[in-house]
C-alpha positions, 0 to 999 in steps of 0.5 A: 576471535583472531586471539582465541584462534591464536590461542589454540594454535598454542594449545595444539601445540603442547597437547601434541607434545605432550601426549606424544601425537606428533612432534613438531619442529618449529624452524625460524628464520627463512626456513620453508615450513614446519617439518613433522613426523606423524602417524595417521592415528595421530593425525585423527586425534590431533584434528579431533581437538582441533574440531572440539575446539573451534567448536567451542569458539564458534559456540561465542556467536553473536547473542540474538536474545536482544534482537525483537521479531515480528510476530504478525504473518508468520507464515507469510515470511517463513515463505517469503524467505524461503523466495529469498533463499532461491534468489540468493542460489541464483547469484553468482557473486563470490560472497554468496556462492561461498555460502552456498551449501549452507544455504541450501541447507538451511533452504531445505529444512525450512521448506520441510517446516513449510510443507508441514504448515501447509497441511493444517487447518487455515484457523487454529487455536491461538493457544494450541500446540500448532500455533507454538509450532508455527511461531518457534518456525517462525522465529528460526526464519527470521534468525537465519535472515539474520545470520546470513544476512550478517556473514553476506556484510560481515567480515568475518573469515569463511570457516567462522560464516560456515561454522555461524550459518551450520549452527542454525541449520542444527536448531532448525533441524530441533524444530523440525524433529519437535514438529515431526514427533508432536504430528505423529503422536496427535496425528488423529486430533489434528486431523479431526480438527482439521475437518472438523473445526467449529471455532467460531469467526469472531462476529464484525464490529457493529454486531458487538456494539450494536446495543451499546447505545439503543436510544440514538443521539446525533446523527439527526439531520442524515435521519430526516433524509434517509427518512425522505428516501423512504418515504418518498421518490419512485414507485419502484423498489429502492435500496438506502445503503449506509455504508461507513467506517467499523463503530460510526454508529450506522447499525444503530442509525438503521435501526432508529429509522426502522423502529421509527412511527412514522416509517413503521406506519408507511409500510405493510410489512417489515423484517430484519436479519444481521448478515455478519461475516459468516452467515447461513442464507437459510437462516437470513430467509427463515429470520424475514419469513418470520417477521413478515408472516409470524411463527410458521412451519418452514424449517422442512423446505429447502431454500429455493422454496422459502426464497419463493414462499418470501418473493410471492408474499412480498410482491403483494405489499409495501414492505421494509426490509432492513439487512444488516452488516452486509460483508460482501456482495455474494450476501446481496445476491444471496437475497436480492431476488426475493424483492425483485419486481415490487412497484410499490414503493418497497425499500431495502435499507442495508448497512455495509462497511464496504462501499463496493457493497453498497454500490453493488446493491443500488437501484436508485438512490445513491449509497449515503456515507456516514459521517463522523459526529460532530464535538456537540453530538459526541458530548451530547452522547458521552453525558447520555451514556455517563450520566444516563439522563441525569444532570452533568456536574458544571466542573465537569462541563470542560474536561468533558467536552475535551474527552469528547472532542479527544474520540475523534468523531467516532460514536463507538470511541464515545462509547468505550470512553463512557464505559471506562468512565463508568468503571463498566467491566472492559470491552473487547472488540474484535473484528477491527483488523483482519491479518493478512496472510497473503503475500504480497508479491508486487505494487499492484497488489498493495495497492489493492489492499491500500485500496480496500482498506480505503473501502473499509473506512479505515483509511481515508482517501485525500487525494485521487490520481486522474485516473482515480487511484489513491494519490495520498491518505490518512489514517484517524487519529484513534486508529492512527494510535491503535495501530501504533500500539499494536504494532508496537505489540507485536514486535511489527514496527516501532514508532519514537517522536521526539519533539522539540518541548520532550523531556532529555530521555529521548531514546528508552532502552529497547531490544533491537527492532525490525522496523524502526521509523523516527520521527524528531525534531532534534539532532540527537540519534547518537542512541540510537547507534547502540541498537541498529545491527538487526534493523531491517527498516529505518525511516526518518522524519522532520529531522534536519540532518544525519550523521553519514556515520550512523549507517554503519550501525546498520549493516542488514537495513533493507529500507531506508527512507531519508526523504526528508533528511538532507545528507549532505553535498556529497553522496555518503560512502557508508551507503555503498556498504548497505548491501541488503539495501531494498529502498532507498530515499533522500535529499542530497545536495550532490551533482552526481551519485558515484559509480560505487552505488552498483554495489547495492546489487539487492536494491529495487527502488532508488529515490533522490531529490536533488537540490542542485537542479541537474543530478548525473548518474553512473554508468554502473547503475545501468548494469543493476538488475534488481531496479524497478524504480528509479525517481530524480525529482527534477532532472537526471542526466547521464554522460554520452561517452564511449562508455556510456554506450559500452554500458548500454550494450551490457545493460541489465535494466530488465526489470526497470519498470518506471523512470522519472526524470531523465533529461534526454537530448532528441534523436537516436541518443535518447533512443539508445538508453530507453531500449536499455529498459524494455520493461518501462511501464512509468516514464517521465521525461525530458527532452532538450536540444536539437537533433536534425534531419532535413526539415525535422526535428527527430523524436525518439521512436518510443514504440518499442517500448511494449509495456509502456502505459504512463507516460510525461513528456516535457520539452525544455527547448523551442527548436526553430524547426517543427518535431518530427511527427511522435511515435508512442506505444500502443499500450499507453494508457495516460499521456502528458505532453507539455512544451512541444508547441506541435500544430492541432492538426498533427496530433493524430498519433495522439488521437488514434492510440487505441488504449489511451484513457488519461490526456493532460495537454499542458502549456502549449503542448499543441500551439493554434487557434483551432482544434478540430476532433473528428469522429473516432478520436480518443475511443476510450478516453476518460479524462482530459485536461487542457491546460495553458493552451492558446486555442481559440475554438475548439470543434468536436464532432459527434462520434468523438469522446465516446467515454469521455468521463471528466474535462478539466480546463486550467488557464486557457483564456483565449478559449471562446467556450466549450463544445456543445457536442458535451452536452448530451455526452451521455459518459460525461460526469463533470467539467472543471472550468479553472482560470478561464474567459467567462463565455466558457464558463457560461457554456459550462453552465449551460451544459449542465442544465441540459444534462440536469433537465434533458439527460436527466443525469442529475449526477453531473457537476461543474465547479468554476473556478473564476480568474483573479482579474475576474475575482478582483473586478466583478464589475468588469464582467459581461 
C-alpha cells in the first residue's frame, strides 16, 4: 500500500509537469519546503487525479469473497448490529471517534434497511424477492462488521480506513436503492400478501409420521400401564398426558391405547381430534361432536353452542377422549370445560412435547415421559418395517442390530432408516427446529430458550442447581449430528474433530468461517493460521496445548474459550491485541494477569482457572466497564496499595454482575473493593485473616449490595475471637456459608432474610449441639442442606419452614435425628440422608410414611445414602 502511495507521488509529479498544471521545485538538503507557482484551476485538476487516483488504490481492499456469513436470523443481526453501532458512537476512544462520521453513515443506511423489513409480512416465501432483500442486507451487515471491525485492529493509515468503511456505505446504499425501486414497483402485492398471506405452517412432527408405523412394536410395558390408568383409579375425571421428545413414537402410542378392545369396550363414547400447532377450535368441537354423536347439522352454531351441545352430551357417559399433539396450554383451556364436572370415571388421553403442557393439564395422574426404545425394540421395529412380516436374512441379523442400536432409540430414526433401507422415496420432515428470531438481550433470557429446549425433549437436562435451573445437559446423539450438519449448512458454525487414529488431512481447505470450534487431540493447528481474520468464534477442546501465536491470526475474535487448553506459565501478550474480545476462558499456569488486560475495553466475560492457587489481578481491570463476569476458579486477589485504592475511586465496575472468587481480608478493606460493584447479582467469596474491634471480629456490611441474590461465602481462617454478627442484602435468594464456626443462636440474620429460598450450611458454618428454629424462620425457604455440621439435635417449632420443599443432610454424624415437625410439612417433597447416624435414617423413614399414609402425599421421596463404616459392617448396626 506504502509503494503504491509512493508511486503516485511520482505520477503527480510528471503529469504536473508535463501538462503544465503546476511547476514544482524540488529543493534538497535542509531546504524548508517545496516552493510552487499555481493557479486555482490548476490546483482543482491536480486534486482531481490525485482523488481518481487513490481511488483506484483504495479499490485493492481486502477480498471478502472467502469469507462465509451465517445465514440463520438474518434480521436478528441486521438489528444487533445496528445496537453495535450506537454503542461504538458512544465511545469516546480515539480509534473510533476518528471513525465516527463513517459509522454514522453506515448506521443510517442500515437503519433505512431495517425500517423497511419491519413492514413486512413476518412469514414469507423462501423463494420470493423480499427473502433475496433481507438476505443481500443481511450480508452488507455483516461486511460492514468486518470492515470496521478491521480498521478498529488494523493499522492501516486514516484516510485508507476512511476510504475502506466510505466504500461499504456505497454498496449498502445499492441495496438500499434495489430495495426502494423493487417496493414501489409491487407495492400492491406485497401489501396483499401482507394481509393476505395463506402460506401454510408446516404441520409438527408426529402429525407427518404418525402413520409411518400403525401397527405398534415396543413400548409395550408403558402401554399396560397407561392402560391401568385408564381403566382404573378414581371416579372422577383424569387426564393421561404422554409427553416426549419430537419422533419417539408418542402419537402412535396413544392411538394403539385408544383402538385397543379392552379400552374401547370400557368406555360409552370415544373421540379424537389433532391439535398441531395451528389449529381452528371450531373445528377441534365439530371433529369430537362427530365422533360422539355421528353425522350431525352443527356447522350454523357458533362455538360456545357446540362447546355446550358436546359438554351437556358427555356429562351423561363414560367417554375417551384422545387430543393430540397439544402445542400450548391456550389449546388445553380452548377445550377443557367441555369435560369438566364427569364422575364416571371419564379419561382424556393428551400427547404433547412440552412438559409445561402436560402439566398444565393434570388432574390426577402424573404426566408420563416417554422413553426411548431400547436395542431390542429398535431391531424389533427396523425388521417390521424392512421386511414387513417376512423373515429377516441370518447374515444380515448383525449389521442390522448395528443399524438399529446406531438410531439412538428414537422410533422415528428407526423409521427413516428403514425407508432408505427399502429404497422409499425420501421424507421430509419438518417442524424439527424452530428459527428464532428474537434477539437475545441477556442470560436470563437464554436461559429461558435453553430451557424450553429442555421442554422440547431436545435437549436433556443432566444435572439441576438447587434451585432447579439446568446445571448441565446433552444433546442426542442423532440430534447432536443433525445440528452439526445444518449448522455447517448454514454457514452458522463449523465443527472439526480431529482424533488422534484420523488420517494426516487434518484441516480441509475452507472459506474463513464465523464460528469455528475445534475439537483434536493433536497439536497441529498450523492450518489453521491461513483462515482466521474473519473468525469471530473459536473454541478449542481436548487439545494439550496452544501456540500464543496463533492469536494474531485472529484479530476480529469476539469469543474465545480455551477452557480447556493450558497457555502457558505467562499470560500471552498476543491477547491483549483481542480488542473485539467478548469472552474469554482459560487455564494458565500464571500468578497474575498483567495490567495491559484493560485493553480489551469490549470484553464482558473473563474466565481464568489458575493452577498455581492464588491469581492476582490488576488494578486496570477494575476500570473495565464492559465486565459482567469475572470467574477465578480458585482464589483471586488484588494488592491493597495506594493505587489500588485510587482504582477504587475510579472504578467503573457498574455492570459487574457475578464475581467468584476473591480472597478478601475482614473489615472496611473488602468492603471498599465489593461498593466498587453495585450491580453484583452472584458473588462468591473468601474471606481471611482478622480485623478487630473490641471483642469482634469485623465482617464487611454487604447490605449495600441491593442487587445481590446468590451468595458463597467461605472463611479461610479461625480467628480466635467470634465474627461480628453478618449483615446481608435483603434481596438474597441463595446463601452458602461454610467455615464461620458462629454459635446457632446468632443466625438470626440469617433466618430472618425475607426472600432467602436456597440455604447450604457447610462444614461447620454454625458450630454447637443445638439448633433451635422458631416460629417465622426461613418463610420462603425451598431447599436446605446441612452438611458436615456437629449439631446433635435439632428443634423446629411448627410455624417454621413454612415452603420448605427439599432437605438434604451430608455427613452430619452427631446428628441424633430429624425433626418430626416434617412430618406433616405439607410443601415437603424429599429428604436426602448422605453419610449420616443411622437413627437419622430411621427417622427419615418414618417421615415418609407418615407422609405416604397421613398426608396421602404419595409423591414424597427419601433416598439414604448409608456411611462407609455402615456399608462395610452391616452387622454393627442398631
Amino acid at each position: 500500500m506504502y509503494r503504491e502511495v509512493k508511486d503516485l507521488m511520482e505520477r503527480v509529479l510528471i503529469v504536473a509537469y508535463e501538462k503544465k498544471y503546476v511547476i514544482f521545485f524540488s529543493v534538497s538538503g535542509d531546504s524548508r519546503a517545496w516552493f510552487h507557482m499555481l493557479y486555482l484551476s490548476d490546483v482543482r485538476k491536480v486534486l482531481n487525479f490525485v482523488e481518481a487516483e487513490v481511488k483506484t488504490i483504495c479499490s485493492k481492499f481486502p477480498t471478502m469473497i472467502r469469507l462465509c456469513f451465517p445465514k440463520t436470523n438474518g434480521l436478528g443481526f441486521l438489528n444487533c448490529f445496528l445496537g453495535k453501532l450506537e454503542e461504538l458512537l458512544q465511545s469516546k476512544l480515539d480509534l473510533v471517534t476518528q471513525l465516527k462520521p463513517q459509522i454514522v453513515s453506515v448506521k443510517e443506511e442500515l437503519l433505512c434497511l431495517s425500517l423497511f423489513f419491519d413492514h413486512l409480512a413476518e412469514n414469507y416465501d423462501e423463494q420470493d424477492e423480499v427473502h433475496d432483500h433481507i438476505t443481500n442486507a443481511t450480508e452488507m451487515a455483516y461486511k460492514a462488521e468486518y470492515v470496521i471491525d478491521s480498521c478498529l485492529a488494523g493499522s492501516s493509515p486514516q484516510w485508507y480506513k476512511v476510504q475502506w468503511i466510505t466504500e461499504i456505505v456505497e454498496n449498502i446504499k445499492l441495496v438500499n436503492k434495489d430495495v426502494s425501486e423493487n417496493c414501489k414497483r409491487k407495492k400492491i402485492d406485497m401489501n396483499q400478501a401482507a394481509k393476505g398471506s395463506t402460506n401454510p405452517v408446516p404441520p409438527s412432527l408426529p402429525a407427518i409420521t404418525a402413520g409411518a408405523n400403525e401397527e405398534m412394536v415396543g413400548f409395550q410395558d408403558v402401554m399396560d400401564k397407561l392402560k391401568l390408568q385408564l381403566l382404573g383409579g378414581l371416579d372422577q375425571l383424569d387426564v393421561i398426558s404422554i409427553y416426549g421428545m419430537p419422533g419417539n413414537g408418542k402419537t402412535t402410542l396413544a392411538k394403539k391405547i385408544y383402538n385397543d378392545t379392552a379400552v374401547g369396550s370400557h368406555f360409552d363414547v370415544r373421540a379424537m381430534c389433532y391439535v398441531t400447532q395451528v389449529y381452528s377450535r371450531r373445528e377441534l368441537l365439530l371433529d369430537m361432536l362427530k365422533d360422539v354423536l355421528g353425522p350431525a347439522e352443527c356447522t350454523k352454531k357458533e362455538d360456545g353452542e357446540l362447546a355446550n351441545e358436546l359438554r351437556r352430551f358427555l356429562l351423561t357417559k363414560r367417554f375417551l377422549i384422545l387430543i393430540d399433539d397439544v402445542w400450548d396450554t391456550a389449546a388445553w383451556d380452548d377445550l377443557h370445560l367441555c369435560f369438566q364436572g364427569s364422575q364416571n370415571r371419564s379419561r382424556v388421553i393428551l400427547t404433547t412435547r412440552l412438559y409445561e403442557v402436560a402439566d398444565y393439564a393434570k388432574c390426577k395422574s402424573d404426566p408420563h415421559h416417554l422413553r426411548l426404545f431400547t436395542d431390542d425394540e429398535s431391531w424389533m421395529l427396523l425388521k417390521e418395517e424392512v421386511f414387513r412380516g417376512e423373515r429377516c436374512p441370518p447374515e444380515l441379523g448383525d449389521v442390522g442390530l448395528r443399524i438399529a442400536k446406531s438410531c439412538g432409540g428414537l422410533p422415528l430414526s428407526v423409521v427413516l432408516v428403514a425407508g432408505v433401507l427399502k429404497e422409499k422415496k425420501k421424507k421430509h420432515i419438518q417442524g424439527f427446529l424452530e428459527e428464532d428470531s428474537k434477539k437475545k438481550g441477556s442470560e436470563e433470557a437464554a436461559q429461558d430458550y435453553l430451557q424450553d429446549l429442555t421442554r422440547r425433549n431436545l435437549v436433556t437436562d443432566m444435572k439441576k442447581r438447587s434451585n432447579g435451573k439446568l446445571k448441565t445437559c446433552r444433546v442426542h446423539d442423532l440430534l447432536h449430528q443433525f445440528c452439526v450438519e445444518k449448522a455447517k449448512q448454514d454457514k452458522f458454525l463449523l465443527w472439526i474433530h480431529r482424533d488422534q487414529c484420523a488420517d494426516s488431512i487434518f484441516y480441509p481447505e475452507i472459506p474463513e468461517e464465523y464460528r469455528l470450534s475445534v475439537y483434536s487431540k493433536r497439536d497441529e493447528l498450523a492450518q489453521l493460521l491461513t483462515s482466521g481474520s474473519s473468525t469471530r468464534s473459536l473454541l478449542f477442546n481436548a487439545i494439550n496445548n496452544v501456540d500464543s501465536s496463533i492469536f494474531s491470526y485472529f484479530k476480529l475474535v469476539k469469543v474465545l474459550d480455551m477452557e480447556s487448553i493450558y497457555i502457558g506459565d505467562t499470560f500471552p501478550s498476543e491477547i491483549i491485541s483481542l480488542i473485539h474480545l467478548r469472552y474469554f476462558a482459560a487455564r494458565t499456569g500464571a500468578d497474575s494477569i498483567p495490567s495491559s488486560v484493560a485493553n480489551l475495553w469490549n470484553l464482558e466475560t473473563f474466565i481464568v482457572k489458575g493452577l498455581r492457587g492464588e491469581l492476582k489481578l490488576p488494578h486496570s481491570l477494575l476500570k473495565m466497564f464492559k465486565l459482567r463476569h469475572i470467574h477465578v476458579n480458585s482464589r483471586a486477589s488484588f494488592s491493597l496499595d495506594d493505587d489500588m485504592f485510587e482504582s477504587l475511586d475510579n472504578s467503573g465496575l457498574v455492570n459487574l454482575e457475578t464475581f467468584s472468587t476473591p480472597c478478601l481480608s475482614y473489615g472496611e478493606d473488602a468492603e471498599k473493593i465489593l461498593r466498587s460493584m453495585p450491580n453484583l447479582r452472584k458473588l462468591r467469596c473468601i474471606f481471611q485473616g482478622s480485623s478487630t474491634t473490641g471483642n469482634c471480629v469485623l465482617f464487611p456490611r454487604l447490605d449495600f449490595l441491593n442487587q445481590l441474590e446468590s451468595l458463597k461465602l467461605l472463611s479461610n481462617s479461625y480467628p480466635a475471637k467470634q465474627p461480628h454478627e453478618f449483615n446481608f442484602p435483603s434481596k438474597l435468594r441463595e446463601l452458602t456459608l461454610s467455615n464461620f464456626r458462629r454459635p446457632w443462636n446468632q443466625n438470626s440474620a440469617v433466618s430472618e432474610l425475607p426472600n432467602l429460598e436456597i440455604l447450604k450450611l457447610l462444614f461447620r458454618a454454625f458450630d454447637g449441639n443445638l439448633w433451635e428454629v422458631k416460629d417465622s424462620d426461613f418463610p420462603e425457604l425451598k431447599y436446605l442442606k446441612l452438611d458436615s455440621l456437629n449439631i446433635v439435635q435439632w428443634s423446629v417449632s411448627d410455624e417454621a419452614f413454612p415452603q420448605l420443599e427439599r432437605l438434604v443432610l451430608t455427613k452430619c454424624k452427631r446428628l441424633e435425628k430429624i425433626p418430626p415437625h416434617f412430618e406433616d410439612a405439607v410443601s415437603l417433597k424429599s429428604i436426602e440422608v448422605s453419610w449420616c447416624n443411622r437413627s437419622v435414617d430411621n427417622s427419615a423413614q418414618e417421615i415418609q410414611e407418615t407422609q405416604h399414609e397421613d398426608m396421602q402425599n404419595h409423591a414424597f421421596t427419601v433416598t439414604i445414602q448409608l456411611s462407609d463404616w455402615a456399608t462395610r459392617y452391616p452387622r454393627f448396626l442398631p
